[in-house]
C-alpha positions, 0 to 999 in steps of 0.5 A, spaced: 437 484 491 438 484 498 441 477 498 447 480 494 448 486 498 455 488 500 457 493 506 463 495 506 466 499 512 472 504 511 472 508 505 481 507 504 483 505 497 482 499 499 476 499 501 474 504 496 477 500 491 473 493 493 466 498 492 467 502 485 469 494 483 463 491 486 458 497 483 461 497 476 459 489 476 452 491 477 452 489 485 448 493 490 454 496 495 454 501 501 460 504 503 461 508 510 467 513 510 467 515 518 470 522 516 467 527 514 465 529 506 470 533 502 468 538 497 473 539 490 476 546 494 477 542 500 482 536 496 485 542 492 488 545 498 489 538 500 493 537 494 496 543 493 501 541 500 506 536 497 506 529 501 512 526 505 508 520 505 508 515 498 504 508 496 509 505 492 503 502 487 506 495 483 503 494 476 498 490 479 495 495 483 496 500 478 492 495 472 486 495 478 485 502 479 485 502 471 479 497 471 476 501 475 477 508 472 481 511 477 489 511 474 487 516 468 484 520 473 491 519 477 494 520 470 491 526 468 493 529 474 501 528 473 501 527 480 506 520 479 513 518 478 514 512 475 520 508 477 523 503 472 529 501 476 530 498 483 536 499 487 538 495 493 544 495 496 548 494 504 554 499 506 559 495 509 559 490 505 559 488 497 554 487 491 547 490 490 541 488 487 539 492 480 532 490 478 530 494 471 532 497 465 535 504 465 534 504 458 527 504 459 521 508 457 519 512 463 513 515 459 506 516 462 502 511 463 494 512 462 492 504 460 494 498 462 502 498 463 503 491 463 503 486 456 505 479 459 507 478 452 513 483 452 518 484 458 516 488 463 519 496 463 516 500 468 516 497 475 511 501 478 508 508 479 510 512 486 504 516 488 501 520 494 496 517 499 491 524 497 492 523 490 490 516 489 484 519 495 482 524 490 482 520 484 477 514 488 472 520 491 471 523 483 470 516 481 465 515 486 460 520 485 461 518 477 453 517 474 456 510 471 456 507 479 451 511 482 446 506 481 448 502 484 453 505 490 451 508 496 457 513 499 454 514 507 460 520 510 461 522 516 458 516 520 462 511 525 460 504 526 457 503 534 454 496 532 454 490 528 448 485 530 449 478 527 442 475 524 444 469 522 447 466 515 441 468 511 440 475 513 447 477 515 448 483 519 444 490 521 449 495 523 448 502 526 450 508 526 451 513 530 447 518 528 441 511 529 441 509 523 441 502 521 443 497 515 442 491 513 447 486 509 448 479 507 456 482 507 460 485 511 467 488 509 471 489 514 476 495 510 478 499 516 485 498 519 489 496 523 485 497 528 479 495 525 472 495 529 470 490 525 476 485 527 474 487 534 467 487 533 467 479 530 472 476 536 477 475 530 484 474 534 489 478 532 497 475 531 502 481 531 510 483 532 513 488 535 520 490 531 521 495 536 524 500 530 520 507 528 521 509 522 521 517 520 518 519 513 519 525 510 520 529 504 527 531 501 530 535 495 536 532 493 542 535 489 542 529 484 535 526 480 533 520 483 533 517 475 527 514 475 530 509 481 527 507 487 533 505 492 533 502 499 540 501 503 540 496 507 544 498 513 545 496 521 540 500 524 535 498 518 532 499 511 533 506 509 529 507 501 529 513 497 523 513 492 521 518 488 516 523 489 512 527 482 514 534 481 508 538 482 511 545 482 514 550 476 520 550 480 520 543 481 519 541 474 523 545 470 529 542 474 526 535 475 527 529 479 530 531 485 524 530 490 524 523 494 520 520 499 524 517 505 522 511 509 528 511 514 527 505 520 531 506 526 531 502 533 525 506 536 530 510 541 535 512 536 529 515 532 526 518 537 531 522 539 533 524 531 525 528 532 527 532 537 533 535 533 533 541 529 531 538 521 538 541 518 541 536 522 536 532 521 538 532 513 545 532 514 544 525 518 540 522 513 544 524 508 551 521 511 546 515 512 544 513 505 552 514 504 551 520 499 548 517 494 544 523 491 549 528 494 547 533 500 540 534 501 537 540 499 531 541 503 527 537 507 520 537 509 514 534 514 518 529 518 513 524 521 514 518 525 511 511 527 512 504 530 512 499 526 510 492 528 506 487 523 500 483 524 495 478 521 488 477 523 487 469 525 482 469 520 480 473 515 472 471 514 466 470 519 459 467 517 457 474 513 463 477 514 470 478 511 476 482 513 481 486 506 487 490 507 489 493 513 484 490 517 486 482 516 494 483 514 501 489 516 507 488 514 514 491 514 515 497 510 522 495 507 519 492 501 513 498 500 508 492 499 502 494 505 497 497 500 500 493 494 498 486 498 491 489 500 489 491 492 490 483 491 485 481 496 480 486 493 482 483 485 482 476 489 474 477 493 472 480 487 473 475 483 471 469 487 464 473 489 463 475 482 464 467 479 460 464 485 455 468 484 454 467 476 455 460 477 450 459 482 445 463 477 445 469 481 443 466 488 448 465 492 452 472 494 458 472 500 456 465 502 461 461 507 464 457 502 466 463 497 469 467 502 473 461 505 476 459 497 478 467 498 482 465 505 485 459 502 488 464 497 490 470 501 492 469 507 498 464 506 501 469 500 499 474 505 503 470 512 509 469 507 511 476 505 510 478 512 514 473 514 519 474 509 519 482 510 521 480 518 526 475 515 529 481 511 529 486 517 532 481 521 538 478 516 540 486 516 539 490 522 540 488 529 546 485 533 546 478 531 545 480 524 553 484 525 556 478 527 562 478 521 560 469 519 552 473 518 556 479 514 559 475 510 554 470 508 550 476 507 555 479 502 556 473 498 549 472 497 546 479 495 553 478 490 551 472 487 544 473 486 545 480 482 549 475 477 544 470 476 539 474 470 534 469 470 533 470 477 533 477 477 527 477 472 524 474 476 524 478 483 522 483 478 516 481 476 514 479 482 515 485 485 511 488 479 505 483 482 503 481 475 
């Protein structure tokens, strides 16, 4: 079955994710993961550290990773928090964006969490990097894939060799061996080897802002709510973290994962401070929304900047995720927009392949229909997010004319309930 062979390098969620869609229908696929292997004590101890980092997963995502097998286990493990509300407000000016139900049942989720035929309740799902990790590593020693997934760990990429439409590309390794596949998948990052190694061109801009990511315990319970302040030095989200310890969880809902953006310089100098003043800063910032914060835990910090592959498909060859499309981080959609790639691939690559009687796999044609799809909604919510940024932070957006259009719009909007609804389900990306 050579001619619907898939290689996929990178093994992040969302290459991860494209191999378990690909083995459960049956397609033969290789996954290359450059790190080394893990073992379950390792993840354990991994596991055992609460992470300041969070993947904000929308219902689509989260009915993907269902799909796949991944969210029970992901359920199961009790490492998620589920957010029924979404809050989003400015200081220094009036009016809030409300998205949700604060009567909503926020009750674990362990199928399909979105009914189209009744209104949304749960918005999304709040979970660590490691624990989404862990839960795809399971899923991918599972004996119902295993025919038809081969998991190579440990191993970098040194070379791609193009063949020719009809026999695709060998790819070496470096430990010398080679493999050949009618499809590469480029799910490798940012800064993906595969892009490079294609001659794909890459557009990119830099917000000359760094956003610091830390954990924090907070005098008030987050109530199921994610909250992002949109203020002048840029966006600040509080978004609710699961509670993993006993301590913890016989007082829940008072743990958050914050992604505070500030001009790069002004960020900088706050990681150089002691984490006390850290804290109180943070929380003179969010205007005290959930009381002084108590704790505060692995402060990290990164440049922001969004990029979008010129193309996203070569002759044999297509780019998902990180490695065709970043965003800003102010609507949390990074992982989310590359989930939609895979369910997006997946399907174009199955329905070509039925269609055709099973002769035709990774074809020019399908991966261009793959394009057309993505990488317009793609380029729109990364525009977007640069025009969000943009509106709030900055000089220009201080002027008082822009402060009072802003004010008056954000007012407007919360009043108009149809709307409303509709941000909703657009967020939820179903």
């Amino acid at each position: 079955m050579k001619n619907n062979h898939t290689l996929i390098i990178g093994s992040g969620i969302v290459g991860a994710t494209l191999a378990l869609k690909l083995a459960q229908a049956r397609m033969p696929v290789t996954l290359i993961d450059a790190r080394p292997a893990r073992d379950e004590s390792t993840w354990q101890a991994v596991l055992s550290e609460r992470d300041a980092r969070v993947y904000a997963l929308s219902l689509a995502s989260i009915n993907l990773l269902t799909d796949i097998g991944v969210w029970q286990k992901i359920a199961t493990s009790e490492r998620k928090a589920d957010y029924s509300q979404m809050q989003v407000w400015q200081l220094n000016g009036m009016g809030e964006l409300l998205f949700g139900d604060s009567g909503t049942d926020n009750s674990t989720v362990n199928s399909h969490p979105y009914d189209p035929d009744s209104d949304v309740k749960l918005l999304g799902s709040m979970v660590e990097p490691a624990v989404i990790e862990h839960a795809l590593w399971q899923r991918l020693h599972d004996q119902d894939v295993s025919d038809y997934l081969t998991v190579i760990t440990g191993q970098k990429v040194i070379a791609m060799d193009w063949f020719g439409a009809q026999q695709g590309y060998r790819v070496t390794l470096e430990d010398g061996a080679a493999i050949d596949a009618a499809l590469l998948v480029g799910a490798d990052g940012r800064g993906s080897f595969v892009r490079q190694q294609a001659a794909i061109g890459l557009d990119t801009l830099d917000y000359q802002q760094t956003a610091i990511c830390c954990a924090i315990q907070t005098e008030k319970p987050h109530q199921a709510t994610a909250r992002q302040a949109m203020l002048p030095t840029g966006t600040l989200a509080l978004l609710p973290l699961a509670d993993i310890t006993d301590v913890d969880k016989a007082t829940p809902q008072h743990w958050q994962s914050v992604v505070w953006t500030l001009p790069r310089n002004q960020a900088l100098a706050l990681m150089e401070e002691e984490d006390r003043f850290v804290a109180d800063k943070l929380a003179a910032a969010s205007n005290y929304e959930l009381g002084a914060i108590r704790q505060i835990e692995s402060i990290v910090s990164f440049p922001l900047a969004a990029q979008q592959a010129k193309s996203y498909v070569a002759d044999n060859l297509v780019l998902i995720g990180d490695a065709a499309h970043g965003v800003h981080p102010l609507a949390g959609q990074g992982l989310n927009l590359g989930m939609l790639d895979v369910k997006v691939l997946s399907e174009q690559l199955a329905h070509d392949f039925m269609r055709s009687g099973g002769t035709l796999w990774g074809s020019n044609q399908t991966l261009r229909t793959y394009e057309r799809s993505r990488r317009p909604h793609n380029s729109l919510m990364m525009h977007s997010f640069s025009a969000l940024n943009w509106l709030f932070a900055g000089s220009l957006a201080q002027m008082r004319p822009v402060q009072q259009i802003r004010s008056e719009g954000i007012y407007r909007v919360g009043k108009i309930k149809p709307l409303m609804r509709l941000f909703a389900k657009q967020a939820s990306g179903v």
